[in-house]
CHARMM-style PDB file with segment names, atoms N, HN, CA, C and O in Angstrom:
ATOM      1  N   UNK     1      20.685  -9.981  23.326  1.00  0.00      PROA
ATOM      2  CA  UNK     1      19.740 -10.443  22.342  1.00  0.00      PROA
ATOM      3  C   UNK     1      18.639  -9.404  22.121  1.00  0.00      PROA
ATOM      4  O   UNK     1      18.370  -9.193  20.938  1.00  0.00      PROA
ATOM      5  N   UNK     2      18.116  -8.879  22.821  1.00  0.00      PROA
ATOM      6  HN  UNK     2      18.335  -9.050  23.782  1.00  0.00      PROA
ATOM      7  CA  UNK     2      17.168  -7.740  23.359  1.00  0.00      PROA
ATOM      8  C   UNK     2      18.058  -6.467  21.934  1.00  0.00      PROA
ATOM      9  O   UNK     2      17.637  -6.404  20.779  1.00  0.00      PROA
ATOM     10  N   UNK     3      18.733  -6.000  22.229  1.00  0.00      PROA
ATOM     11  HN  UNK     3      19.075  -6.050  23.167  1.00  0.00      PROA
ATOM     12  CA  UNK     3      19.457  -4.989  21.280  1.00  0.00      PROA
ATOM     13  C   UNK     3      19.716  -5.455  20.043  1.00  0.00      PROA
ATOM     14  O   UNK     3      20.153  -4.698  19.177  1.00  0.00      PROA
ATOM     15  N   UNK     4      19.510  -6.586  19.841  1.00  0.00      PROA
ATOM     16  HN  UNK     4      19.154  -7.201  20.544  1.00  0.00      PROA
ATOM     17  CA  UNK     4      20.095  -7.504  18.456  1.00  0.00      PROA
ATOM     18  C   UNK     4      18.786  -7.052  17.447  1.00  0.00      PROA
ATOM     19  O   UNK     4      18.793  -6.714  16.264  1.00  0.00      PROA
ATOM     20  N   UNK     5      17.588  -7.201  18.488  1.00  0.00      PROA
ATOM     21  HN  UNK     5      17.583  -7.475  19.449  1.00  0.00      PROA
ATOM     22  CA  UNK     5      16.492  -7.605  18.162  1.00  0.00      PROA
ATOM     23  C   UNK     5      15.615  -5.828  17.817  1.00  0.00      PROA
ATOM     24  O   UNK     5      14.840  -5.565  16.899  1.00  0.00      PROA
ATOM     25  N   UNK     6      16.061  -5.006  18.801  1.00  0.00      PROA
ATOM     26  HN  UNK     6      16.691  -5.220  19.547  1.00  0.00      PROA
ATOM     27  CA  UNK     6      15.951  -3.868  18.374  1.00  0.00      PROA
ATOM     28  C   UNK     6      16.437  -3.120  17.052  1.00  0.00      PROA
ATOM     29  O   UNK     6      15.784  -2.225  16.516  1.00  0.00      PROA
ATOM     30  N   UNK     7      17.840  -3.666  16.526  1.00  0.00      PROA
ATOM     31  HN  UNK     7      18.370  -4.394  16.962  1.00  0.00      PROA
ATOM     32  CA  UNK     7      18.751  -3.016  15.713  1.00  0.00      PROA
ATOM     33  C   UNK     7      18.078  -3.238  14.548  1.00  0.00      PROA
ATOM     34  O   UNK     7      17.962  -2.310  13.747  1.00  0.00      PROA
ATOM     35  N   UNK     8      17.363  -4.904  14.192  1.00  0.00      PROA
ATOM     36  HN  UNK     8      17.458  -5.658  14.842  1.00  0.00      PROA
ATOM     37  CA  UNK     8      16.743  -5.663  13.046  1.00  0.00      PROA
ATOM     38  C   UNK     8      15.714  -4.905  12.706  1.00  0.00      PROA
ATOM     39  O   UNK     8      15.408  -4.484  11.591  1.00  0.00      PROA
ATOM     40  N   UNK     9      14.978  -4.691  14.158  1.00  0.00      PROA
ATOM     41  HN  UNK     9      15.226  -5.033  15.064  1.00  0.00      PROA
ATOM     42  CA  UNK     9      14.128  -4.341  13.804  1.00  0.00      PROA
ATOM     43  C   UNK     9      13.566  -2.679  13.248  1.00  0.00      PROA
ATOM     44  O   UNK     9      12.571  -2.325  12.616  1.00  0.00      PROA
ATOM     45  N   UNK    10      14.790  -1.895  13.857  1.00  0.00      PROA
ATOM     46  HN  UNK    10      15.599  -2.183  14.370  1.00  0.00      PROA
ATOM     47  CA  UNK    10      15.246  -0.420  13.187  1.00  0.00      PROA
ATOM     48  C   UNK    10      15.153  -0.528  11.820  1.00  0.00      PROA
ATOM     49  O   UNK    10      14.475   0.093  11.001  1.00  0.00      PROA
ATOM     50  N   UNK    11      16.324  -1.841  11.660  1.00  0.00      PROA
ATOM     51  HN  UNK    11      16.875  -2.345  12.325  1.00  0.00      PROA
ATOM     52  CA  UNK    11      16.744  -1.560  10.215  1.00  0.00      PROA
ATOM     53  C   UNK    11      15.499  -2.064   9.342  1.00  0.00      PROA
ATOM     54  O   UNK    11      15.230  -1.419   8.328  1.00  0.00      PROA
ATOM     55  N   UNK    12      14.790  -3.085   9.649  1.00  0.00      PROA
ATOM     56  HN  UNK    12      15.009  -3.609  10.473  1.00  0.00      PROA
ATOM     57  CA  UNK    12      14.074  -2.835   8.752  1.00  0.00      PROA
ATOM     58  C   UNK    12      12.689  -1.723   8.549  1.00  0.00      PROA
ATOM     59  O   UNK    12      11.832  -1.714   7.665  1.00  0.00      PROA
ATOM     60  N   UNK    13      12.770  -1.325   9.077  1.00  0.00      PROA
ATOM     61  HN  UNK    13      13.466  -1.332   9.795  1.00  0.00      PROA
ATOM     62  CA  UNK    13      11.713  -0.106   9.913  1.00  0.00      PROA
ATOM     63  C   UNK    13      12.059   1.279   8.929  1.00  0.00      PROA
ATOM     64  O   UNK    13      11.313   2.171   8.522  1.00  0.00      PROA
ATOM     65  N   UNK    14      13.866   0.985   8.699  1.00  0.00      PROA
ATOM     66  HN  UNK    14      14.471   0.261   9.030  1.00  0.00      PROA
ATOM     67  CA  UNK    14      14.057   2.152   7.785  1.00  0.00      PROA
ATOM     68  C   UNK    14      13.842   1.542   6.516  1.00  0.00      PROA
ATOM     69  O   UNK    14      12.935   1.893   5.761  1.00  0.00      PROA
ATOM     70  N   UNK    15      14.599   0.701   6.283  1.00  0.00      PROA
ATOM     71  HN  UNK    15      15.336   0.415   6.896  1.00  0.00      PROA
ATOM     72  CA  UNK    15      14.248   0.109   4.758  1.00  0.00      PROA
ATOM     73  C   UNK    15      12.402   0.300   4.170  1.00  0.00      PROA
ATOM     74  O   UNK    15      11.811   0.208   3.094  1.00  0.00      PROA
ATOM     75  N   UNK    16      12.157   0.502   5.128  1.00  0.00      PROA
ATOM     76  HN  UNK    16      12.637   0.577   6.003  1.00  0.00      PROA
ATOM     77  CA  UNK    16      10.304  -0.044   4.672  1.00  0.00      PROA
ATOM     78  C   UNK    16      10.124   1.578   4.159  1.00  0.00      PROA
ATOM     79  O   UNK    16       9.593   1.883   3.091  1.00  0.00      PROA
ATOM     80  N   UNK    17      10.728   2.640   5.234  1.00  0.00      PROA
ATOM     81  HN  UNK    17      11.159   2.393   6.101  1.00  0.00      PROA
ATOM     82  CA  UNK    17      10.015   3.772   4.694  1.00  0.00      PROA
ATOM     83  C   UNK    17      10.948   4.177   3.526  1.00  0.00      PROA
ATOM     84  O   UNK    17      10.472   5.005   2.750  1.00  0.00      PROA
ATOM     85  N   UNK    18      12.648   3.566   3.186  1.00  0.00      PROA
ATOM     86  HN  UNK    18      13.035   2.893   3.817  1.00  0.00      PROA
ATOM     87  CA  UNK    18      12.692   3.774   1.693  1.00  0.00      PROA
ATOM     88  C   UNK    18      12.190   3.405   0.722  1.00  0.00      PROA
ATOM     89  O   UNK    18      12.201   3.943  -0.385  1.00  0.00      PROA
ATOM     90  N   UNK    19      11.464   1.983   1.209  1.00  0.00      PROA
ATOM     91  HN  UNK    19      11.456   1.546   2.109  1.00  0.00      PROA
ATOM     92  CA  UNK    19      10.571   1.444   0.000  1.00  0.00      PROA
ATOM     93  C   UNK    19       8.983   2.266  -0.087  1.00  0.00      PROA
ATOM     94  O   UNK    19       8.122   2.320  -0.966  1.00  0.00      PROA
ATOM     95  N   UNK    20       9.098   2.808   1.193  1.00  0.00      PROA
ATOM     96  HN  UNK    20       9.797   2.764   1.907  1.00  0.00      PROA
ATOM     97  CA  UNK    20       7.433   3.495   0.765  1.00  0.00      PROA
ATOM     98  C   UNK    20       7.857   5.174  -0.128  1.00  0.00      PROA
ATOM     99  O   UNK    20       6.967   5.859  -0.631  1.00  0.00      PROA
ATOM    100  N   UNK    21       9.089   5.506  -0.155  1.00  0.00      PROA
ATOM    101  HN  UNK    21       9.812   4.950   0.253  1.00  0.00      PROA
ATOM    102  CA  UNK    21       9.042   6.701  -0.817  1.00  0.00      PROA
ATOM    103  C   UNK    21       9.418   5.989  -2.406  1.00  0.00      PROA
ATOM    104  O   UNK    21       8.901   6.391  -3.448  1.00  0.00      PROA
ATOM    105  N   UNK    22      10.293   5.006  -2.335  1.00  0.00      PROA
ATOM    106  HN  UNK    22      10.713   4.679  -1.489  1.00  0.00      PROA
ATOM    107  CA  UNK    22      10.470   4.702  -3.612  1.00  0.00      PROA
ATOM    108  C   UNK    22       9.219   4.227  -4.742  1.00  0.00      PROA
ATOM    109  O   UNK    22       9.228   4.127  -5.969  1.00  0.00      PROA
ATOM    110  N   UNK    23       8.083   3.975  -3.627  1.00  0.00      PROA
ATOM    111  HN  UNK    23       8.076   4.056  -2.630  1.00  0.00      PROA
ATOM    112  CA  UNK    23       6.713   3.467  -4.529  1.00  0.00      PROA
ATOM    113  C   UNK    23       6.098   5.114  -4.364  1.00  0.00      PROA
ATOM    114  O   UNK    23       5.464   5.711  -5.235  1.00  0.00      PROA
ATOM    115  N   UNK    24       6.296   5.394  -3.648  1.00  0.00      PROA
ATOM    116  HN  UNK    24       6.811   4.909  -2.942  1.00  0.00      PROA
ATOM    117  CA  UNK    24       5.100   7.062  -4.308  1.00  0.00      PROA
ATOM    118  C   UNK    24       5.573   7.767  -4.900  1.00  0.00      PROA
ATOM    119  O   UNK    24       4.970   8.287  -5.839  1.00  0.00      PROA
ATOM    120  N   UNK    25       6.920   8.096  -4.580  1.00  0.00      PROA
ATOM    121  HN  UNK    25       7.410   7.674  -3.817  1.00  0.00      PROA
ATOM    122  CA  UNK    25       7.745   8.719  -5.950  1.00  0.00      PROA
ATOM    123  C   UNK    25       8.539   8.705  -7.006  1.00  0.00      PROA
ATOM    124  O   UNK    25       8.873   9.605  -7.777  1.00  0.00      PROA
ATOM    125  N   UNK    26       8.839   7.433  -6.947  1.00  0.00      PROA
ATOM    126  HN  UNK    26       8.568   6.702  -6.320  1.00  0.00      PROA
ATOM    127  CA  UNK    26      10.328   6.597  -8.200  1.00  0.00      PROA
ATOM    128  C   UNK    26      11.155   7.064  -7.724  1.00  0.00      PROA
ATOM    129  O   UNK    26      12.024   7.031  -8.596  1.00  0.00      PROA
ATOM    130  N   UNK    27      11.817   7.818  -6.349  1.00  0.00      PROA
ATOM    131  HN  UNK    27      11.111   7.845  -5.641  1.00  0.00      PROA
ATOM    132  CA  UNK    27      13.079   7.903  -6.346  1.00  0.00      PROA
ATOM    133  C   UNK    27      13.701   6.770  -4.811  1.00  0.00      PROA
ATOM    134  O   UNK    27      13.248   6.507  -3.698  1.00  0.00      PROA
ATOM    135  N   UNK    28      14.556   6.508  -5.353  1.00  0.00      PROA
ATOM    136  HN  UNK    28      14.925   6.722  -6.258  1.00  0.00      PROA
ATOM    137  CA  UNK    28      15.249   5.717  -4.954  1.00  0.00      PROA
ATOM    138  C   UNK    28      16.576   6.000  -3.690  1.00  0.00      PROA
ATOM    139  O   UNK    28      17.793   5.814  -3.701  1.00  0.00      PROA
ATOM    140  N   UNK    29      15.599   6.537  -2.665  1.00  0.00      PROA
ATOM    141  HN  UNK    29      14.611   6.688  -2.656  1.00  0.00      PROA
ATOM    142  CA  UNK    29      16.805   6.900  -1.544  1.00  0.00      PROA
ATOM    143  C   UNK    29      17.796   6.223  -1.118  1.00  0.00      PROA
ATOM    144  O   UNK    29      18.900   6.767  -1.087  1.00  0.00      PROA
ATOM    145  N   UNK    30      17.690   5.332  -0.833  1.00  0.00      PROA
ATOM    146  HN  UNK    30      16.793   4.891  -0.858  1.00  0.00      PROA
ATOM    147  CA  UNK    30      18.428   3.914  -0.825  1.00  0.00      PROA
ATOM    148  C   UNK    30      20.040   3.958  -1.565  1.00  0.00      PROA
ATOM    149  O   UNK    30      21.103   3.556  -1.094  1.00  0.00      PROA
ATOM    150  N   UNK    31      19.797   4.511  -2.702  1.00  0.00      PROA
ATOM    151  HN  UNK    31      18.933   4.838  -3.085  1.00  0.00      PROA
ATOM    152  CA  UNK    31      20.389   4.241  -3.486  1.00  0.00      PROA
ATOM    153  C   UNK    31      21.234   5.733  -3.531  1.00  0.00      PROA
ATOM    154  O   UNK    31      22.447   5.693  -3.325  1.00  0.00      PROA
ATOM    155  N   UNK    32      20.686   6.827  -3.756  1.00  0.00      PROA
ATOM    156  HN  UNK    32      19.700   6.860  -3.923  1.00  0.00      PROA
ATOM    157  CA  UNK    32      20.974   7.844  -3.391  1.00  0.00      PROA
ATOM    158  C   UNK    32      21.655   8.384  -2.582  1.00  0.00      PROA
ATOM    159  O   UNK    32      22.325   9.414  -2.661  1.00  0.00      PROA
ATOM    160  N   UNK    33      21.409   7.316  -1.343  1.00  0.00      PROA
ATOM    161  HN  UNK    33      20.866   6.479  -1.279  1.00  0.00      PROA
ATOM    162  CA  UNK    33      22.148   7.503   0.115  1.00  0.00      PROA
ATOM    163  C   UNK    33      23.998   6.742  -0.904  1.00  0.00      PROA
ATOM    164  O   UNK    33      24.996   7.239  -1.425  1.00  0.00      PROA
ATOM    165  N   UNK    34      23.701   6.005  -0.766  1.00  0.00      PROA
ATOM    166  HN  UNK    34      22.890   5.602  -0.342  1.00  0.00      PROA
ATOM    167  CA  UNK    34      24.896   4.913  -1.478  1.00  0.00      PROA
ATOM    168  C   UNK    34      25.470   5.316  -2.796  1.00  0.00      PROA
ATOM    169  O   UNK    34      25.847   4.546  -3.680  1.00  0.00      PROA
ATOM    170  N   UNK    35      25.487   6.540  -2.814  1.00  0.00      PROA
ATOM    171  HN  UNK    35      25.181   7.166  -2.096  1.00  0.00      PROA
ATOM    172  CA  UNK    35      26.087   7.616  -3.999  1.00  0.00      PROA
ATOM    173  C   UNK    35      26.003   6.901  -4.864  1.00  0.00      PROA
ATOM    174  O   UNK    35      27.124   6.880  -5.371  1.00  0.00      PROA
ATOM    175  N   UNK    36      25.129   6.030  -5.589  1.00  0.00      PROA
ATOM    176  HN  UNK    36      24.218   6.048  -5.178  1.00  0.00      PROA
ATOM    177  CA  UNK    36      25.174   5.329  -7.007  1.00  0.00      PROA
ATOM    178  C   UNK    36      25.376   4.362  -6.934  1.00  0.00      PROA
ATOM    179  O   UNK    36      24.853   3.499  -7.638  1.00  0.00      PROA
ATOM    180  N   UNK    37      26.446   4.109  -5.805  1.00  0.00      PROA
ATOM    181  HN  UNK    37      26.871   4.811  -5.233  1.00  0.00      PROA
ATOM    182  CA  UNK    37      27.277   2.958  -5.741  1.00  0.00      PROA
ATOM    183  C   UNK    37      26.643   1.360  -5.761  1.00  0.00      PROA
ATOM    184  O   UNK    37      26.214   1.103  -4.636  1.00  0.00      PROA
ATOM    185  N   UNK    38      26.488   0.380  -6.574  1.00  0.00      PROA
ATOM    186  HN  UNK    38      26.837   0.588  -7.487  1.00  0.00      PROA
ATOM    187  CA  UNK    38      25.966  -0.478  -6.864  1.00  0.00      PROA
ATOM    188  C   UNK    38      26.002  -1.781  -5.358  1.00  0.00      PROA
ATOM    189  O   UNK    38      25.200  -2.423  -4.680  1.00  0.00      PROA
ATOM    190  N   UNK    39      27.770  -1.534  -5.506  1.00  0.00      PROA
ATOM    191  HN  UNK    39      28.421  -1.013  -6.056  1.00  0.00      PROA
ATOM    192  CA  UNK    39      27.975  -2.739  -4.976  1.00  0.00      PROA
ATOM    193  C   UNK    39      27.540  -2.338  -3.046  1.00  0.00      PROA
ATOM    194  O   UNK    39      27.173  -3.207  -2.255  1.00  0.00      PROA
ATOM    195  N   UNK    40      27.724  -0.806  -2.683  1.00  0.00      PROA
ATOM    196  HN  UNK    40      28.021  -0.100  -3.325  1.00  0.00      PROA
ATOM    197  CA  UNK    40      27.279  -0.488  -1.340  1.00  0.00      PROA
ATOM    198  C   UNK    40      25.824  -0.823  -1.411  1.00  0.00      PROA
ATOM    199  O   UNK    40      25.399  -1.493  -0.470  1.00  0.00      PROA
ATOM    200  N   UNK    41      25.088  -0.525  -2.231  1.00  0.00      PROA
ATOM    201  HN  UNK    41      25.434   0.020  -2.995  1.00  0.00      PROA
ATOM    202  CA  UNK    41      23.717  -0.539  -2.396  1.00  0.00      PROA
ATOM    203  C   UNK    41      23.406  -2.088  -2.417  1.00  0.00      PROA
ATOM    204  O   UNK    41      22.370  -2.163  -1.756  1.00  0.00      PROA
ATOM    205  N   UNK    42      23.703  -3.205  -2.770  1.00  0.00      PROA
ATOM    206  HN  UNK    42      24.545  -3.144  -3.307  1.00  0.00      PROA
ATOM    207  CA  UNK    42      23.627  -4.428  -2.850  1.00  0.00      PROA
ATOM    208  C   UNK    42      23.990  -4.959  -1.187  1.00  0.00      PROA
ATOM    209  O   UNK    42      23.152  -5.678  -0.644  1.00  0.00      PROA
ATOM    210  N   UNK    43      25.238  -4.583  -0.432  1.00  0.00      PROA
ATOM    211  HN  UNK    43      25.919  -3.999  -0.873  1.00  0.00      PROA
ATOM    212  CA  UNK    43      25.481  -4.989   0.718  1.00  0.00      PROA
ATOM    213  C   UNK    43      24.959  -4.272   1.764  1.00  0.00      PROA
ATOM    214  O   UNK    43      25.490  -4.501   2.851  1.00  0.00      PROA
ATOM    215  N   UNK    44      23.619  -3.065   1.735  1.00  0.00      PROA
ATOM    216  HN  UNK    44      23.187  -2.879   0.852  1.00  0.00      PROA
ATOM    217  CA  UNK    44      22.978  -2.808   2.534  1.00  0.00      PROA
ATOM    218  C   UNK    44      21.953  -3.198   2.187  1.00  0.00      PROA
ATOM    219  O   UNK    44      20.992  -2.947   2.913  1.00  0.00      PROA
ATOM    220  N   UNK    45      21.814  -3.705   1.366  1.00  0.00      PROA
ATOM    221  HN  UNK    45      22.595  -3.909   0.776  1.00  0.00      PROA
ATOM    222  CA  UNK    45      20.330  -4.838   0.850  1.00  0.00      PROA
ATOM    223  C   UNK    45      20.102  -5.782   1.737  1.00  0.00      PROA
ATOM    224  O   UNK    45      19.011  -6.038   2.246  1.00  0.00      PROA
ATOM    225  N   UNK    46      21.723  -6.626   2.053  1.00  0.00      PROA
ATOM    226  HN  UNK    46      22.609  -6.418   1.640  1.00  0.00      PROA
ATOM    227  CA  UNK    46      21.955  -7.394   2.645  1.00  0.00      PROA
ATOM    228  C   UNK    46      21.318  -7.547   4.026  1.00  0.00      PROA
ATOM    229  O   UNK    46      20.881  -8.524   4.633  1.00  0.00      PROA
ATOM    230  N   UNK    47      21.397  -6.494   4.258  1.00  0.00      PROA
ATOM    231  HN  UNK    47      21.753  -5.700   3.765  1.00  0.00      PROA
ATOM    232  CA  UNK    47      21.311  -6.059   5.793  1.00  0.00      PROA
ATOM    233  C   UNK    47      19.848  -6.613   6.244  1.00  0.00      PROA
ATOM    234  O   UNK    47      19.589  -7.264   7.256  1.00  0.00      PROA
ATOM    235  N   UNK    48      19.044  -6.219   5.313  1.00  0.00      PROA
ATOM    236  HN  UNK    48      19.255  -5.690   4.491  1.00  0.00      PROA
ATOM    237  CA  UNK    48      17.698  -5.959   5.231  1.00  0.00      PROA
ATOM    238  C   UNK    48      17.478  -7.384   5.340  1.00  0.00      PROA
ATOM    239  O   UNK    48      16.720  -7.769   6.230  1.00  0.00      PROA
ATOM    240  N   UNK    49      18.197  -8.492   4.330  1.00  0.00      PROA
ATOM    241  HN  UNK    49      18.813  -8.179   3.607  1.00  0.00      PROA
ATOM    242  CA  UNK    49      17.658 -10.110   4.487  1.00  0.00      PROA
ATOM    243  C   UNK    49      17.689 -10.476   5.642  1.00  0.00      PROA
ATOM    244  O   UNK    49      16.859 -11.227   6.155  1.00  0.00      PROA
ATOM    245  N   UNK    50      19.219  -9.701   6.512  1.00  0.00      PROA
ATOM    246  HN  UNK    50      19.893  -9.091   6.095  1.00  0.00      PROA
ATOM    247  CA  UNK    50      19.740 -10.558   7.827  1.00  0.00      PROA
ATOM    248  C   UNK    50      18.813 -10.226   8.897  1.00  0.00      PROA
ATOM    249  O   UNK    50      18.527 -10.976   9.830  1.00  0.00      PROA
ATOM    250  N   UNK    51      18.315  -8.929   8.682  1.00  0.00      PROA
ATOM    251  HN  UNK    51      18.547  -8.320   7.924  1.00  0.00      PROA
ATOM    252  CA  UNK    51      17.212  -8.542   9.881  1.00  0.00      PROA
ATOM    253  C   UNK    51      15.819  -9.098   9.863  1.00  0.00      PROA
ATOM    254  O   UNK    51      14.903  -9.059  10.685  1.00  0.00      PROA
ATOM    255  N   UNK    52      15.952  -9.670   8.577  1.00  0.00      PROA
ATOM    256  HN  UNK    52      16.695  -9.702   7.909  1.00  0.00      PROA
ATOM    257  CA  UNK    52      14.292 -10.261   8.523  1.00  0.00      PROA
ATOM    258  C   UNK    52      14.698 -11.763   9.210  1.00  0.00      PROA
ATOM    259  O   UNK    52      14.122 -12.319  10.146  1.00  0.00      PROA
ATOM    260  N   UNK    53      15.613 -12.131   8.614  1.00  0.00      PROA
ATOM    261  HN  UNK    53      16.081 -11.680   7.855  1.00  0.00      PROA
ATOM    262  CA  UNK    53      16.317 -13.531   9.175  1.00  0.00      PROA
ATOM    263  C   UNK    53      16.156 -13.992  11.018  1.00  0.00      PROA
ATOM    264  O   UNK    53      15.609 -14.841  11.722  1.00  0.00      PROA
ATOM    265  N   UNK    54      16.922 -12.943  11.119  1.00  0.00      PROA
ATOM    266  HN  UNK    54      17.366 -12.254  10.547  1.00  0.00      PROA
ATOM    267  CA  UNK    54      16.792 -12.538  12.687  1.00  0.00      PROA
ATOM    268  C   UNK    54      15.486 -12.861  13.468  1.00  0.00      PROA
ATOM    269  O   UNK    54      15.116 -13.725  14.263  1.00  0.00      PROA
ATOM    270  N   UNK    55      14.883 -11.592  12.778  1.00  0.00      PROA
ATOM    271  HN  UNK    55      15.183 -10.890  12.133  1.00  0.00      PROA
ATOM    272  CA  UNK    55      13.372 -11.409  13.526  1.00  0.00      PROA
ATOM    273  C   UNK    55      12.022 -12.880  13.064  1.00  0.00      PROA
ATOM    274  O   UNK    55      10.940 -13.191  13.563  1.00  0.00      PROA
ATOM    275  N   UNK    56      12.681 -13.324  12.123  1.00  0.00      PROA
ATOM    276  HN  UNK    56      13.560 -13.071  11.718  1.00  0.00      PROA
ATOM    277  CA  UNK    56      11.926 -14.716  12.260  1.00  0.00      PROA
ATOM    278  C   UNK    56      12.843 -15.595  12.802  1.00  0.00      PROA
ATOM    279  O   UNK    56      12.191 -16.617  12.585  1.00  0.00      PROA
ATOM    280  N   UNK    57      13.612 -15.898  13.211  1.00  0.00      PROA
ATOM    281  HN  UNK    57      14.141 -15.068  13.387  1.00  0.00      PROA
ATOM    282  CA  UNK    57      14.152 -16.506  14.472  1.00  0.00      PROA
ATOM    283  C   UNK    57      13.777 -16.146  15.262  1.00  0.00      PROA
ATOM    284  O   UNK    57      13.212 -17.103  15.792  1.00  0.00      PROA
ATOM    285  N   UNK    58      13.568 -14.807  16.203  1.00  0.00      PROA
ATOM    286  HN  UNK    58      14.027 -14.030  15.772  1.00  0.00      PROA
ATOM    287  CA  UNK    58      13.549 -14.583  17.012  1.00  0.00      PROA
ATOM    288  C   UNK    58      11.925 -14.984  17.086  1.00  0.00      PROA
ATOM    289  O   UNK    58      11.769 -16.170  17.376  1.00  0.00      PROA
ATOM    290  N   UNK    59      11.130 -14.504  16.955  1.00  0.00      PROA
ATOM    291  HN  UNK    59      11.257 -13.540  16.719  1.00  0.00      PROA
ATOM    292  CA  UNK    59       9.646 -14.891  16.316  1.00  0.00      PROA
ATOM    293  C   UNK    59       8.884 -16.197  16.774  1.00  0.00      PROA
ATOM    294  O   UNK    59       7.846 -16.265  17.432  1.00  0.00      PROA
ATOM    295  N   UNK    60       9.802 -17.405  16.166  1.00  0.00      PROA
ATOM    296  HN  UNK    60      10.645 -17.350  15.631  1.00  0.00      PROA
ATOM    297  CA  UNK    60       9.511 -18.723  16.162  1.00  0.00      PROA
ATOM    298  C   UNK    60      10.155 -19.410  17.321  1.00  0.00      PROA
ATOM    299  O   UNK    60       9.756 -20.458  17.828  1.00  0.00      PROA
ATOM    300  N   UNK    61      11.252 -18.669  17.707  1.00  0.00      PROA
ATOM    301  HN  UNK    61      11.575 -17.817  17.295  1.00  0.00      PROA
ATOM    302  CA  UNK    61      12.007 -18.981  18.876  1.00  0.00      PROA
ATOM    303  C   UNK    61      11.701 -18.569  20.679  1.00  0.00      PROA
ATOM    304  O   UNK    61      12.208 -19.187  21.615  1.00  0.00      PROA
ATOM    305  N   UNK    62      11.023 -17.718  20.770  1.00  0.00      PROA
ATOM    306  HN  UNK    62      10.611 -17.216  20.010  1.00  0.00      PROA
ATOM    307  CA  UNK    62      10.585 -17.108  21.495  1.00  0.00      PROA
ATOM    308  C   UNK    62       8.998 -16.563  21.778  1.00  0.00      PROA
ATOM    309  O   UNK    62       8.530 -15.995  22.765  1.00  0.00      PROA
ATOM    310  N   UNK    63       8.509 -16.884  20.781  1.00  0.00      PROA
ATOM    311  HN  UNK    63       8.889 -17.345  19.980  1.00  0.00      PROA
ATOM    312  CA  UNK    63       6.795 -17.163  20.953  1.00  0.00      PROA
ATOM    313  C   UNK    63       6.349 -15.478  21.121  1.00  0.00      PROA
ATOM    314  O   UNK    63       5.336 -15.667  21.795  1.00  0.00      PROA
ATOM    315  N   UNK    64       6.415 -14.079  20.974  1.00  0.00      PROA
ATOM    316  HN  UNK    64       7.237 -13.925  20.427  1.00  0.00      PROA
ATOM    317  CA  UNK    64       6.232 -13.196  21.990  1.00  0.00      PROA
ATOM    318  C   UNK    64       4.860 -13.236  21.889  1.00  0.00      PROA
ATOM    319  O   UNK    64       4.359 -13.256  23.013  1.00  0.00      PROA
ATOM    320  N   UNK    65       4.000 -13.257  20.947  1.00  0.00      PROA
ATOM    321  HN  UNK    65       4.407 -13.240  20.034  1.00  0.00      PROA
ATOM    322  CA  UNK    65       2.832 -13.166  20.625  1.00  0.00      PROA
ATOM    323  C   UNK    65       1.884 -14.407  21.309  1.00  0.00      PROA
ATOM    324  O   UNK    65       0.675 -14.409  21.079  1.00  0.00      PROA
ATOM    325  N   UNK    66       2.580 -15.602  22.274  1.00  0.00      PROA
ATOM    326  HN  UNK    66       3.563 -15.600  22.461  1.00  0.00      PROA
ATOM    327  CA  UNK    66       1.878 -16.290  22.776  1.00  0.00      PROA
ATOM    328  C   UNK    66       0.750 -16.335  23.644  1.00  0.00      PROA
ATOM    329  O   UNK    66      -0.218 -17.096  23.624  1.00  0.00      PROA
ATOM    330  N   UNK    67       1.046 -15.350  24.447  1.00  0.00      PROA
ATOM    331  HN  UNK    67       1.832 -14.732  24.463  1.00  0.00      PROA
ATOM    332  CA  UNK    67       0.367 -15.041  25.570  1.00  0.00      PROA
ATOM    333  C   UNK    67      -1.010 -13.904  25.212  1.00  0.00      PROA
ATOM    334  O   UNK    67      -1.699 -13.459  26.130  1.00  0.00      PROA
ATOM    335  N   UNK    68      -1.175 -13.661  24.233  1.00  0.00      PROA
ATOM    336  HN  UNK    68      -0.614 -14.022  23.488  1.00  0.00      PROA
ATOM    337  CA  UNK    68      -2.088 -12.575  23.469  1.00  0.00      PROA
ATOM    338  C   UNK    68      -3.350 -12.754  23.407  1.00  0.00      PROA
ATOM    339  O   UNK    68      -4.111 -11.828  23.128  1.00  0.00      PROA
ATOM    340  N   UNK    69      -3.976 -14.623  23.793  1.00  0.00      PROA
ATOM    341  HN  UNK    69      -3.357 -15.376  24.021  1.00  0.00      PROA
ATOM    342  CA  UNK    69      -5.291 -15.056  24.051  1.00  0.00      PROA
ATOM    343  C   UNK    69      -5.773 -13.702  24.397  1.00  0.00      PROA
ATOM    344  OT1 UNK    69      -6.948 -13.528  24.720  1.00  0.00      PROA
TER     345      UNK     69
END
């Protein structure tokens, strides 16, 4: 679970800094990476929902931030 939770949290870690180049420069690495390709570019989108999915499970499920008094 520990590695599950790492991987989510990679992936979205990368997604964030394609979205921070895609807002300062209009280009679209993401996409770029995924040679054009619509439908690859749509199912690594995917990825991005399942890791957010994850990490609010994991989140609400596991409290980590409880002890932070």
């Amino acid at each position: 679970m520990k590695y599950t939770t790492y991987i989510c949290c990679a992936i979205l870690i990368l997604f964030g800094l394609g979205a921070a180049v895609f807002a300062l420069t209009g280009f679209n690495l993401l996409l770029f990476l995924c040679a054009g390709n619509v439908f690859i570019y749509r199912a690594i989108l995917s990825l991005a929902g399942v890791g957010a999915l994850w990490l609010l499970f994991w989140l609400i499920a596991f409290r980590p931030a409880q002890f932070l008094n």
